[in-house]
C-alpha positions in Angstrom: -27.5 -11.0 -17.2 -26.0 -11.3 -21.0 -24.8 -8.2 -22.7 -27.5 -8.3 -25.1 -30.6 -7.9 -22.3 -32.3 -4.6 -23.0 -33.3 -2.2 -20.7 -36.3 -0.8 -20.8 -37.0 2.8 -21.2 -40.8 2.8 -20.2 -41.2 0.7 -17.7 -38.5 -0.9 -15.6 -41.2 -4.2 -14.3 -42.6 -4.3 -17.7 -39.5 -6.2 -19.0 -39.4 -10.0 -17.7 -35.7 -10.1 -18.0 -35.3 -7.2 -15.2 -36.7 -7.3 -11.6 -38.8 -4.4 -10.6 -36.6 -3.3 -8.0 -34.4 -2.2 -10.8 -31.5 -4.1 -10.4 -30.8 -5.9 -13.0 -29.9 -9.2 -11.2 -32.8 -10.5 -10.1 -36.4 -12.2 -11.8 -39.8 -9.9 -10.8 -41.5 -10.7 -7.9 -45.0 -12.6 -8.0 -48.1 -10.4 -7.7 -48.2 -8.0 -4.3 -44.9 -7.8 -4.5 -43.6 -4.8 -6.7 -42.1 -2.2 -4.8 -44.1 1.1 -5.3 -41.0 3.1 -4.1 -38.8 1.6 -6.7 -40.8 0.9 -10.0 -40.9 3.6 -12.1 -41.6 5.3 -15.5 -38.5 6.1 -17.1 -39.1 8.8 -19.6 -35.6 9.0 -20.9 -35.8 11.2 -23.5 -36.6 14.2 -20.5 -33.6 14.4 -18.3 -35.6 13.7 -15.3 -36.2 9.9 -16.6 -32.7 9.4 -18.3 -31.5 10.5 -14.4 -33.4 7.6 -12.5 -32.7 4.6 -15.4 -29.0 5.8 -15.0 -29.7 5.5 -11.0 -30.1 1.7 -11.6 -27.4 -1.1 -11.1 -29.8 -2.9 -13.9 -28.2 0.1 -16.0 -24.6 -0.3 -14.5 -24.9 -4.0 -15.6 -26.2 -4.0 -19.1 -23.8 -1.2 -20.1 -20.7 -2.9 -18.3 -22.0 -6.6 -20.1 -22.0 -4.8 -23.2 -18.5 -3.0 -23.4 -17.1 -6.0 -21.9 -18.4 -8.3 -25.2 -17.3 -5.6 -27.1 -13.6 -5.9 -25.7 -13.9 -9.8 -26.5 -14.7 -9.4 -29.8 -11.5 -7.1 -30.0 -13.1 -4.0 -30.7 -12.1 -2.2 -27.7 -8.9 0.6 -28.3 -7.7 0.0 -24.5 -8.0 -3.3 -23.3 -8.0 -7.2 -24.8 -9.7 -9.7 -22.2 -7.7 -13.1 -20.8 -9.6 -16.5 -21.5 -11.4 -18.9 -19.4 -7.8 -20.2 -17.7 -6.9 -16.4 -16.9 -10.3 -15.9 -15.2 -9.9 -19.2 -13.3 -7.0 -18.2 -11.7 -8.0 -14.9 -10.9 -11.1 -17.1 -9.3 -8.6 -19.4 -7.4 -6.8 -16.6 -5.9 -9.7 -14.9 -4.4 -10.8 -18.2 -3.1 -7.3 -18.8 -1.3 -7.4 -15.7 0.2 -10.7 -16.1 1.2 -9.5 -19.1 3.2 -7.0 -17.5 4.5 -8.5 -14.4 5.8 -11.8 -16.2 6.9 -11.0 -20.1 7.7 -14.3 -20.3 9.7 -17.5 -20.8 8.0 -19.0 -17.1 7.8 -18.0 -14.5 6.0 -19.3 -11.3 6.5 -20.5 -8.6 4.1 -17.9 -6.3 2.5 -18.6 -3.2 4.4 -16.7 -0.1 6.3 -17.4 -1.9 9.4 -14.7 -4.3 8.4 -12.6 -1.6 8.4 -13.8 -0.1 12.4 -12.3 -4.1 13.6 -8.8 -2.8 12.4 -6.3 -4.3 14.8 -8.3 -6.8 16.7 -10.4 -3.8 18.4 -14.3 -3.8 18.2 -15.1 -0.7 18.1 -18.7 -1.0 17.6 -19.0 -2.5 20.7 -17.6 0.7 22.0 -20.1 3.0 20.3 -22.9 1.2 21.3 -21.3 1.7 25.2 -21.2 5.7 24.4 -24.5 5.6 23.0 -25.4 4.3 26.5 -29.7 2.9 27.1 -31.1 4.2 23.6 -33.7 1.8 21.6 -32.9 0.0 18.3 -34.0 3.0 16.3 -31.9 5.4 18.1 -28.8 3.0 17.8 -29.4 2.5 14.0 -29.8 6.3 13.3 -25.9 6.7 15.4 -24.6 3.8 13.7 -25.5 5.2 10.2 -24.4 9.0 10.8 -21.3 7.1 11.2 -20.9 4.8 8.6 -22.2 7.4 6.1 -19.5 10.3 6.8 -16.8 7.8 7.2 -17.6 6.0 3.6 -17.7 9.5 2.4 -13.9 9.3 3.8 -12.5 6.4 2.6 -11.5 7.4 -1.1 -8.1 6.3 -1.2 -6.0 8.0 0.9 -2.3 7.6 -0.5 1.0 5.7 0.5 2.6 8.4 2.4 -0.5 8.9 5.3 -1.1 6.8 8.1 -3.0 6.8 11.6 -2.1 6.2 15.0 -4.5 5.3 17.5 -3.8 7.1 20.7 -5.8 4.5 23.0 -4.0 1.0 21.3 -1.0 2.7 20.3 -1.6 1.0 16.7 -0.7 2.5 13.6 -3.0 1.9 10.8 -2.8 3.4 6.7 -5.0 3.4 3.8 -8.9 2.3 4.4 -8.3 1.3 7.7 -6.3 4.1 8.9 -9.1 6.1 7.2 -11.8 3.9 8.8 -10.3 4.1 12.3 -9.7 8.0 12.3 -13.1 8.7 10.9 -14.3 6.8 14.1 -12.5 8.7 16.7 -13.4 12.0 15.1 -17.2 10.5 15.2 -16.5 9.8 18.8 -15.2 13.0 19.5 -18.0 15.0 18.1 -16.2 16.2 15.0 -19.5 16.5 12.7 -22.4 17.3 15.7 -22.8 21.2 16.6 -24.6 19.4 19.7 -21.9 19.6 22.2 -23.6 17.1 24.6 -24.6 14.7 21.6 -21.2 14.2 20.3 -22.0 10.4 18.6 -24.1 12.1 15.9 -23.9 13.7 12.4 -26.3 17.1 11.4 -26.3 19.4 8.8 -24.9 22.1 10.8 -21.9 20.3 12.1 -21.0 19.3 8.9 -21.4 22.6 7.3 -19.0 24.4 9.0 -16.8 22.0 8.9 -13.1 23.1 7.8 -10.4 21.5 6.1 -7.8 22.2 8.6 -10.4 20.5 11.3 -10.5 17.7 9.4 -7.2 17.2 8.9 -5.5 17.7 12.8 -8.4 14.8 13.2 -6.5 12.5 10.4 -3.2 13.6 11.9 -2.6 15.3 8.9 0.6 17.2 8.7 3.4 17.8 6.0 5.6 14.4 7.0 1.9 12.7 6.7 0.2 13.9 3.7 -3.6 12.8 3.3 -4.6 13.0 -0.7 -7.5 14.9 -1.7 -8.1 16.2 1.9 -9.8 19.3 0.9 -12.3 17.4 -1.5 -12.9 15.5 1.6 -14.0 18.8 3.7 -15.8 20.0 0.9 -17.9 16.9 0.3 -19.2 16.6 4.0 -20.3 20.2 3.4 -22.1 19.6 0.6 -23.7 16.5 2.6 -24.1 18.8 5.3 -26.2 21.5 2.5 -28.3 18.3 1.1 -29.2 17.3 4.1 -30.7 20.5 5.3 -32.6 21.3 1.9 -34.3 17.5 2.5 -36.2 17.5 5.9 -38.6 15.1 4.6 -35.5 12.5 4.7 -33.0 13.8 7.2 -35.0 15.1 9.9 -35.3 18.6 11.0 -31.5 18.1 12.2 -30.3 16.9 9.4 -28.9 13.7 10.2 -27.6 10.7 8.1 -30.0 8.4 10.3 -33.3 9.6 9.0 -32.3 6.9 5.8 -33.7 4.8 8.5 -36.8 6.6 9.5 -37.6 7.1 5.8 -37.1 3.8 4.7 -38.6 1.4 7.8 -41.2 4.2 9.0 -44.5 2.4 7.2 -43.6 -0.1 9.4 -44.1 1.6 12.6 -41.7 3.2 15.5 -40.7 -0.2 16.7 -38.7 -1.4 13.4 -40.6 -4.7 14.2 -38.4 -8.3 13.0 -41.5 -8.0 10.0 -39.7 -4.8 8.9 -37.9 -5.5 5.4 -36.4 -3.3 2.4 -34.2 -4.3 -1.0 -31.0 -3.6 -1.0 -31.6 -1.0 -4.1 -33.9 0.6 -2.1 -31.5 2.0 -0.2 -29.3 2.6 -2.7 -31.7 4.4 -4.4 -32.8 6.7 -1.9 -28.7 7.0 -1.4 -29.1 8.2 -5.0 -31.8 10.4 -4.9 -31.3 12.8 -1.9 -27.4 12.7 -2.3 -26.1 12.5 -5.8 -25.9 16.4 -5.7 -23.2 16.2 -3.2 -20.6 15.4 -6.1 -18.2 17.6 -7.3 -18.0 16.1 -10.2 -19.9 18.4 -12.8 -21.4 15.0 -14.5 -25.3 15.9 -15.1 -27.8 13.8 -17.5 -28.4 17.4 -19.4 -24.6 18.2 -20.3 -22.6 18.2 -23.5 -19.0 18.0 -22.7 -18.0 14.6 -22.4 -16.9 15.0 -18.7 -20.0 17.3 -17.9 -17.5 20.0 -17.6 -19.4 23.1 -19.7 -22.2 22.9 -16.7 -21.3 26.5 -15.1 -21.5 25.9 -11.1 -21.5 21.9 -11.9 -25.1 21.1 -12.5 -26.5 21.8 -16.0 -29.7 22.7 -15.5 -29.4 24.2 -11.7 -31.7 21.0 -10.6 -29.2 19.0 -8.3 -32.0 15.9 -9.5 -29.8 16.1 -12.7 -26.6 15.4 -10.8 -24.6 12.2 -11.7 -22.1 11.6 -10.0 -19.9 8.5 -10.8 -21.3 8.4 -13.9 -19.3 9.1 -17.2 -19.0 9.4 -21.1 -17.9 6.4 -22.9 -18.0 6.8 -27.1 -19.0 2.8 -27.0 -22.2 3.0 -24.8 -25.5 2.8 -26.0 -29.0 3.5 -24.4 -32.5 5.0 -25.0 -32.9 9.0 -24.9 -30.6 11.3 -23.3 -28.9 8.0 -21.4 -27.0 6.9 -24.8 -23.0 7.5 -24.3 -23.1 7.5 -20.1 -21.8 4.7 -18.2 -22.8 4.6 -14.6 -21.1 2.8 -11.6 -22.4 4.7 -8.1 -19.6 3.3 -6.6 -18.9 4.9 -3.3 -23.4 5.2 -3.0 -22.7 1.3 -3.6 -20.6 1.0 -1.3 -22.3 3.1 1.2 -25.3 0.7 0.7 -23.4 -2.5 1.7 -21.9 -0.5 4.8 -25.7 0.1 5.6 -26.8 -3.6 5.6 -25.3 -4.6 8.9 -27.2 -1.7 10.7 -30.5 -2.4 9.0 -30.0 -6.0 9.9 -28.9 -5.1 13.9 -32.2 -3.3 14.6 -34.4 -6.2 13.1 -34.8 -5.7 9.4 -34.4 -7.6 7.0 -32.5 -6.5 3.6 -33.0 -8.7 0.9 -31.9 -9.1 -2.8 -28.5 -7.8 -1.8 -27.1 -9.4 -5.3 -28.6 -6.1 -6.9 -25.9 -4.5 -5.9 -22.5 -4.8 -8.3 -19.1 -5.2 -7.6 -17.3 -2.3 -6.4 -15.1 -0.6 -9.6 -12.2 0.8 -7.9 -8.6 0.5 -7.3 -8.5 -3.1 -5.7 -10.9 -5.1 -7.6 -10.0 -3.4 -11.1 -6.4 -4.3 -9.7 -6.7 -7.7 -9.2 -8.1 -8.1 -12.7 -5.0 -6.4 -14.2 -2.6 -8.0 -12.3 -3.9 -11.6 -12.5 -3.6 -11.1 -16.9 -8.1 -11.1 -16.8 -8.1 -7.5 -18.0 -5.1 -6.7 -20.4 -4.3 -2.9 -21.5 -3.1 -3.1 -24.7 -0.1 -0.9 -25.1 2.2 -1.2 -21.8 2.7 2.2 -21.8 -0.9 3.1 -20.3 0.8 1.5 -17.0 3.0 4.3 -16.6 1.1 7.5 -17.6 -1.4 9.5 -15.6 -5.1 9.6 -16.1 -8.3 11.2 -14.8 -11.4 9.6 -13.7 -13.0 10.8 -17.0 -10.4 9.2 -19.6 -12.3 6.7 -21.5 -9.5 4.0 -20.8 -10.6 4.3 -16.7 -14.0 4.1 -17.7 -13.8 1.0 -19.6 -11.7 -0.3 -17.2 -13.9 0.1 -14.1 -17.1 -1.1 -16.7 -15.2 -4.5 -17.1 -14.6 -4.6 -13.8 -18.2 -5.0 -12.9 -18.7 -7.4 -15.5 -16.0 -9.8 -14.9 -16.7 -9.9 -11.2 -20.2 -11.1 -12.0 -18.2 -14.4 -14.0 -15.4 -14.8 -11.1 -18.3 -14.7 -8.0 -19.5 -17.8 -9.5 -16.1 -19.4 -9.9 -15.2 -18.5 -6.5 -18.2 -20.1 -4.9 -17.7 -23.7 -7.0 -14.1 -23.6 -5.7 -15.1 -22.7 -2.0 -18.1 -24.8 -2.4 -20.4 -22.6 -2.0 -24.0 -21.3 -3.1 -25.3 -18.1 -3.7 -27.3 -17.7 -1.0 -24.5 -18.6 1.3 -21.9 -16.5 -0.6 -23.8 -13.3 -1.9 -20.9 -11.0 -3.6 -21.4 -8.5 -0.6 -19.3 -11.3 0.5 -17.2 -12.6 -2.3 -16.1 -9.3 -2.2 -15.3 -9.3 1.4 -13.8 -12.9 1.3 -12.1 -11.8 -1.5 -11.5 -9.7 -4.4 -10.9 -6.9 -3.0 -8.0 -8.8 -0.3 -7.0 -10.3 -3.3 -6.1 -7.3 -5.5 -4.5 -5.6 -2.5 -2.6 -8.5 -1.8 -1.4 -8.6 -5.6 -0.5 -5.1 -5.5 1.6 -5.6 -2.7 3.4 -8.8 -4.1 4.2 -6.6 -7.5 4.7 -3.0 -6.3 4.9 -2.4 -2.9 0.8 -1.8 -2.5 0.2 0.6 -5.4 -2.4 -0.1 -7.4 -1.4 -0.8 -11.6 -3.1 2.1 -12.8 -2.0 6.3 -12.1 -5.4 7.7 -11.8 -5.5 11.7 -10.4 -7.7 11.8 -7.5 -9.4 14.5 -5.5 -10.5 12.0 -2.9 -14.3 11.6 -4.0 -13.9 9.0 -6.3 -11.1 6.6 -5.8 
């Protein structure tokens, strides 16, 4: 999709340059085949509207294309962009590392469940042995609590905290370490208030849910600092609040798995192989029931360029309103109260890839999964900064701190999603590859993501390039 593609502020399926699913990525559907669930009327002058377009990755992408040509142009105040033989190498080097890490022929979606394989162990294999004789449906509503609460864990977790796994007596750090603690406390009933239903997730569980819990699960002590633990406690709260005030998604016990119920229940109780949903689908139910979960004060009706005059962190009081990992940018344009915000959804996004495999397990089908947009974050904004793609224009932005809100971050993460979109293709003519063989769930996977760890490794002991203050909800 070029920079100059508009979006539409009526009506997402009216425009033939943007798939009804809302995507951005993607050419409509032939007649029958417009999803009522996802095609809407986007009023964005009324906050209401302005919300749901900003819910869109067809949104993300049009507003990351367009600061991106801006940046090439040289109009950007942060960053100047590397030519063709920069982005070419950044394109080799994720395909090397791609061979490397997977020298076999598939390559699987870039998801938390990479994460619950951490040292050889499959640990999915030993849920499903706790979860015991249940039915598909049962198994996908378990395997979702988890994967939910644990993505919800896995901002980044900082270079001084790692994990030891009592039963392997492996020491893990960073996403895995994350990844393989949040599955133990899972196991152990950490976030179920039903003592002989311990492999669940409710509302209640979750609510009274305490820092200090949470931590003596993550080993957590002052020789093995986690960052931004307390914004991890307070999160799952608030998941545990949403959950409760939605019944019509989560169930009367609150739980994660209802996603499932709500999303594959037209199709009956027995999630037949018929069964199929779009990848934005999901992601924009994610979006819907859960954006109100984020601290982050970010709501479409606010004034202050970080959303931070909205008293108790929603402008209005209507947690529809709520943003999320959405923010101001001076250089972003769009219709009604939209113009100025640049969304990414990037932990929802990521949540929705980490939600494929268990879709796909109990027999339905998730299609279109190129809606979804590279991940902006520390590794794949990394990569693009260390491999001379992205270049910040005064050195000195290396070494000084900034918040999620800074402009500079912004811009940053926007051409991160941009660029990906030009390297994926690059990648897959290296590997040679298609697109429907190598979907960026899985360039990502292969990938960028290895690849800007790997980098950041090489040139600074794993850091990432960039200081960014965290409270563990974004990053």
């Amino acid at each position: 999709m070029n920079s100059n593609t508009p979006v539409n502020p009526t009506r997402n399926g009216d425009d033939p340059n943007l798939p009804v699913d809302g995507s951005g990525s993607l050419p409509p559907g032939g007649a029958g085949e417009v999803d009522p669930s996802i095609e809407f009327t986007a009023d964005t002058a009324h906050p209401a509207g302005a919300a749901t377009l900003l819910r869109t990755t067809a949104a993300i992408r049009e507003r990351a294309n367009a600061l991106l040509s801006r940046a090439r142009r040289g109009e950007s105040q942060w960053f100047r962009i590397g030519g063709d033989d920069a982005l070419e190498d950044a394109a080799r080097t994720v395909a090397e590392v791609t061979r490397e890490r997977y020298p076999w022929d598939t390559i699987p979606y870039h998801s938390r469940w990479r994460h619950f394989e951490a040292g050889g162990v499959n640990r999915v294999e030993e849920l499903d042995k706790l979860l015991g004789r249940v039915d598909a449906r049962q198994r996908a509503r378990a395997h979702i609590d988890l994967v939910l609460v644990s993505v919800l864990l896995d901002a980044g977790a900082g270079a001084g905290w790692h994990y030891t796994e009592s039963a392997t007596g492996q020491r893990f750090s960073r996403s895995e370490g994350l990844g393989v603690a949040s599955f133990h406390a899972f196991t152990s009933g950490l976030f179920s208030s039903n003592p002989d239903r311990p492999c669940q997730v409710d509302a209640v569980g979750l609510r009274g849910l305490v820092a200090d819990r949470l931590g003596d699960a993550f080993q957590v002590s002052e020789v093995n600092p986690l960052v931004g633990l307390a914004g991890r406690a307070t999160l799952l709260r608030r998941l545990g609040e949403a959950m409760s005030e939605q019944p019509e998604t989560f169930g009367d016990d609150g739980r994660p798995g209802g996603l499932f119920d709500a999303l594959v229940g037209p199709y009956g109780p027995a999630a037949p192989p018929t069964a199929e949903v779009t990848a934005h689908q999901i992601l924009s139910l994610l979006l819907e029931t859960l954006s109100r979960i984020w601290p982050a004060a970010n709501a479409v009706d606010s004034i202050a360029a970080d959303g931070s005059d909205s008293p108790g962190g929603i402008g209005s009081g209507d947690p529809a309103l709520a943003l999320g990992d959405c923010w101001r940018h001076s250089a972003v344009r769009g219709p009604g109260l939209t113009n100025g915000w640049m969304p990414f959804h990037k932990l929802s996004q990521w949540l929705t890839y980490s939600l494929l495999e268990p879709f796909e397990w109990a027999g339905v089908k998730v299609r279109q999964l190129d809606a979804l947009t590279a991940l902006p974050e520390y590794r794949n904004g990394g990569l693009l900064i260390d491999s001379g793609v992205i270049v910040p224009k005064d050195p000195a932005f290396l070494t000084r701190q900034w918040k999620v809100s800074d402009e500079f971050i912004v811009e940053w993460r926007a051409l991160t999603v941009a660029l990906l979109d030009e390297i994926a293709p690059r990648v897959r003519k290296v590997l040679d590859r298609t697109e429907e063989e190598l979907p960026l769930a899985c360039v990502l996977e292969g990938g960028t993501w290895a690849a800007g760890r790997a980098l950041a490794q090489r040139l600074r002991d794993g850091a990432p390039p960039l200081l960014i203050e965290s409270d563990g909800t974004v990053f």
